[in-house]
C-alpha positions as MATLAB code, in Angstrom:
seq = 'XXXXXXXXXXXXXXXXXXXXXXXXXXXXXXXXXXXXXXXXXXXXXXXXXXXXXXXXXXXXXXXXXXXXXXXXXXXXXXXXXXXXXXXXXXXXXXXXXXXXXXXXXXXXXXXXXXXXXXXXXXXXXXXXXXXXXXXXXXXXXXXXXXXXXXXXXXXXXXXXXXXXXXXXXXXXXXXXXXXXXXXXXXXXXXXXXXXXXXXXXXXXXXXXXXXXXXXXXXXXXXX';
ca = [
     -60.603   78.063  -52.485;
     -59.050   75.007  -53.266;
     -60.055   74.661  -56.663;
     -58.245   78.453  -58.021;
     -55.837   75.928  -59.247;
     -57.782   75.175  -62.348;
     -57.876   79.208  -63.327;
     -54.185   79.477  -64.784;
     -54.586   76.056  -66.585;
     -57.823   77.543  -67.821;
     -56.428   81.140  -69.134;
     -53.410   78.534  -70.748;
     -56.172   76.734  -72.670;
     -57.833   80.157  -73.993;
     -54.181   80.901  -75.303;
     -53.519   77.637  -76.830;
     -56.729   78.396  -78.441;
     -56.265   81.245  -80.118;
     -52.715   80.690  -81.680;
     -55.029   80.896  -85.100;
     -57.853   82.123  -86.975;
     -59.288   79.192  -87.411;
     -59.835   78.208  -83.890;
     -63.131   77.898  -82.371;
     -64.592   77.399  -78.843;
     -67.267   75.294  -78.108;
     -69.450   74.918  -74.443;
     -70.390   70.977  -74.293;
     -73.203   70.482  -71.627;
     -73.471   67.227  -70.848;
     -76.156   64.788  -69.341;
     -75.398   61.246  -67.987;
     -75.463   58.070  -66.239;
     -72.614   56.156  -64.601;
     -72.713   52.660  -63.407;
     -70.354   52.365  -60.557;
     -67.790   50.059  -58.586;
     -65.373   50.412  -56.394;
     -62.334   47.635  -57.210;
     -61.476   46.384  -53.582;
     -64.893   46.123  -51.668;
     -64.607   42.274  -52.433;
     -67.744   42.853  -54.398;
     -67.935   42.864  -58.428;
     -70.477   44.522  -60.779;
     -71.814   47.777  -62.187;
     -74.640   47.887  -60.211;
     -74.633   50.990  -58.626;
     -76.302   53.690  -60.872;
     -75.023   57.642  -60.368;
     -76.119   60.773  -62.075;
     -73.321   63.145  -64.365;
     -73.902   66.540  -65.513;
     -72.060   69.618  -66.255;
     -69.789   71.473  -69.062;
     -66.665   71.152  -70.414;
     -64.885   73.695  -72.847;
     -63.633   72.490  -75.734;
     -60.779   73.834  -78.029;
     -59.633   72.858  -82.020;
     -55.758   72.511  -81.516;
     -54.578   71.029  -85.406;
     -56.167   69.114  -87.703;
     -58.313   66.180  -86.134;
     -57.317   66.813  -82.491;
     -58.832   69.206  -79.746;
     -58.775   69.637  -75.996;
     -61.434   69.487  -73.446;
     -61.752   71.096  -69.740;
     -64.542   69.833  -67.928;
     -66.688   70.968  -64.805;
     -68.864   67.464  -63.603;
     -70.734   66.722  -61.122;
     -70.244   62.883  -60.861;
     -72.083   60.716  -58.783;
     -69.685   57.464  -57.838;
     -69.774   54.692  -55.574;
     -71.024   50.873  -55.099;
     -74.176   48.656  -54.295;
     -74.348   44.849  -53.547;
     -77.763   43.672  -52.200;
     -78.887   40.555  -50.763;
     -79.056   36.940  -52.051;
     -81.101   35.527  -50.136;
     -81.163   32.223  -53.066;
     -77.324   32.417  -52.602;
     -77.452   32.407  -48.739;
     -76.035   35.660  -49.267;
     -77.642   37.987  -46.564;
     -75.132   40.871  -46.631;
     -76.441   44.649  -47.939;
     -73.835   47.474  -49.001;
     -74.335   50.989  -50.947;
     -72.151   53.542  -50.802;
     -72.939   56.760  -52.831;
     -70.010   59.619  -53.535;
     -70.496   63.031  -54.755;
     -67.542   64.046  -56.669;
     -66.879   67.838  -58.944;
     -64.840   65.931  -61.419;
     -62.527   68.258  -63.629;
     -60.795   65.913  -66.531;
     -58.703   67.255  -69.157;
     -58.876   65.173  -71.934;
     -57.458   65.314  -75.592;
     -59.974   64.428  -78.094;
     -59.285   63.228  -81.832;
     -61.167   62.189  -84.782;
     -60.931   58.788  -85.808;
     -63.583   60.138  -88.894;
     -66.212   62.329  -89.107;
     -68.379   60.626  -87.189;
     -66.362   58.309  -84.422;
     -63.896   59.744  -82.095;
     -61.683   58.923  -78.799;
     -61.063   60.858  -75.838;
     -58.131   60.296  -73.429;
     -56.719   62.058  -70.325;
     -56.256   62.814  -66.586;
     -58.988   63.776  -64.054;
     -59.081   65.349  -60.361;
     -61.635   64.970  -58.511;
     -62.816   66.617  -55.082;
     -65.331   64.539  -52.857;
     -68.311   67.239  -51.456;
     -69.742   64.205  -49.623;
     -70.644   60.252  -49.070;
     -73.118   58.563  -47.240;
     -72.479   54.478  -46.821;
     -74.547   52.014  -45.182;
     -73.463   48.481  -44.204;
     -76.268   45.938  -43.240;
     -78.521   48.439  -42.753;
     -76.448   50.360  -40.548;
     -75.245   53.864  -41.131;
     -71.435   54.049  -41.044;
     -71.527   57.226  -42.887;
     -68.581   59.254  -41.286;
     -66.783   55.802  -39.458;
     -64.359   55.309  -42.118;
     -62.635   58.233  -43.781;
     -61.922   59.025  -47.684;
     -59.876   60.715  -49.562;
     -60.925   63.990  -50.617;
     -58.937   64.259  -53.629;
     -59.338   61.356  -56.204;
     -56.611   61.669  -59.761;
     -57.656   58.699  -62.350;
     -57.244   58.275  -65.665;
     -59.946   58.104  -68.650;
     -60.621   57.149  -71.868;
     -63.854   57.442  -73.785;
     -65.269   56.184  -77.356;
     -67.967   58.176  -78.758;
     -70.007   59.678  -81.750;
     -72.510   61.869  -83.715;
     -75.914   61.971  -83.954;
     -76.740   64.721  -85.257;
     -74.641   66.951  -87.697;
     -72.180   68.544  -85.367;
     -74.450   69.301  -82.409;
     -75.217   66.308  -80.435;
     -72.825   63.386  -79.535;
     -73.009   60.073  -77.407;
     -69.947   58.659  -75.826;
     -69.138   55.843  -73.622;
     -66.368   56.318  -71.174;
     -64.666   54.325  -68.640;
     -62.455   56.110  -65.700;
     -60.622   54.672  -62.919;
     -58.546   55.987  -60.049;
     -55.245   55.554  -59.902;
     -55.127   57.021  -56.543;
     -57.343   55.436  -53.614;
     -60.426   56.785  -52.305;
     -59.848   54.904  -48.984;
     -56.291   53.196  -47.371;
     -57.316   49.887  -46.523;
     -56.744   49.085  -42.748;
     -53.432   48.677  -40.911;
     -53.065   45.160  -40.843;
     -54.420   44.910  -44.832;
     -51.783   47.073  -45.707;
     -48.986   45.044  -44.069;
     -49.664   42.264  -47.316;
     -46.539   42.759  -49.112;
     -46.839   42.313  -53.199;
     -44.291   40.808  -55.134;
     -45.052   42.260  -58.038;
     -44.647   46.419  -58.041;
     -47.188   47.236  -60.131;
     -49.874   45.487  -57.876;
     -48.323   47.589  -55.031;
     -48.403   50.103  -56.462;
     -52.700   49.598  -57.294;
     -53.503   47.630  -53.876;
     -53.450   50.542  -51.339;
     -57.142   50.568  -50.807;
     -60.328   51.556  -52.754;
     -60.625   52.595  -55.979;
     -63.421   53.788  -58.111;
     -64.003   52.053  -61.850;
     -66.699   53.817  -63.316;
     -68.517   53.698  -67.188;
     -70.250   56.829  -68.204;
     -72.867   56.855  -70.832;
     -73.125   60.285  -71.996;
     -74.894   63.195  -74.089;
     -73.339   66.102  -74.820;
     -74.319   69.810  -76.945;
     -71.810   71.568  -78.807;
     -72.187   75.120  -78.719;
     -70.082   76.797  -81.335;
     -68.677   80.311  -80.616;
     -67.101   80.999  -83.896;
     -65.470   84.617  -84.469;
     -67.134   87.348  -85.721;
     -64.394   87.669  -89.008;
     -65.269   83.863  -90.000;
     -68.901   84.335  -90.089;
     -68.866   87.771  -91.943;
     -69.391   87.571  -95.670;
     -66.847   89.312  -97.572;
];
């Protein structure tokens, strides 16, 4: 299966766990919402909602930092519906399922605010899009891997069991080559080639998460 890839970076986290006795695991289930759009598709706007859930394993590395390998299942994608007050007749939604694994490094600002930061890959199960009313699910391909980048500002609610986070993520790989002739538009400027080969997703997660402490058995014994 494509996605064995994640089991040696996995088994590398559980050893850069355990380099001391102080370390502790934690299981982070996690409920959300995204609000979605896709930077490209001439259209502008969160207004696309999509449903996150899943887990992520957490790790305490030193001090205030510690390391996070998620499992997500993120919905993605983009709306724009009519204006009729606008003369704006035109109807788009596009809707992505993605497993999203991000590995992000987390540290605390204090004990109650922190920041997460990192890389993502993403694998697309499926898509359904619609263009005026029409199905053109399966007319234009995407990418099935997405990379992007995210960063996240969060914090407790609740001792050290619940926490709330906002987090934005973007690709920095399309999800779709624009078409032959768009891609002949040559960019001065390198970094906008470099970010104007097609679709990309910009997405802000608003999110809930659990910790789950598994502490070992010689911290929690009394002496």
């Amino acid at each position: 299966m494509r996605f064995l890839f994640i089991i040696p970076i996995f088994f590398s986290f559980i050893v850069l766990s355990q380099d001391n006795n102080k370390s502790v695991f934690t299981l982070k289930p996690a409920l959300g919402i995204n609000g979605c759009q896709i930077h490209g598709d001439n259209y502008s706007g969160y207004d696309k909602l999509g449903f996150f859930a899943g887990i992520a394993v957490n790790a305490h590395l030193k001090g205030k930092t510690s390391l996070d390998i998620g499992f997500y299942f993120s919905q993605k994608g983009a709306r724009h519906n009519p204006k009729p007050a606008k003369n704006d007749f035109s109807y788009y939604r596009l809707n992505l399922n993605y497993i999203d694994l991000p590995l992000l490094l987390k540290f605390n600002v204090n004990p109650v605010y922190f920041i997460t930061v990192g890389p993502s890959i993403a694998y697309l199960i499926n898509y359904n899009e619609n263009i005026d009313y029409v199905d053109f699910t399966g007319v234009y391909k995407f990418n099935r891997f997405e990379t992007g980048v995210n960063i996240g500002l969060g914090r407790k609610i609740l001792k050290d069991k619940f926490f709330i986070e906002v987090r934005s993520s973007n690709s920095i790989t399309s999800i779709r080559e624009y078409g032959q002739l768009a891609n002949l538009v040559f960019y001065p400027n390198p970094v906008a080639r470099f970010f104007n080969k097609g679709f990309y997703n910009n997405i802000l997660t608003l999110l809930l998460s659990y910790n789950i402490d598994f502490k070992k058995k010689s911290e929690t014994q009394q002496p």
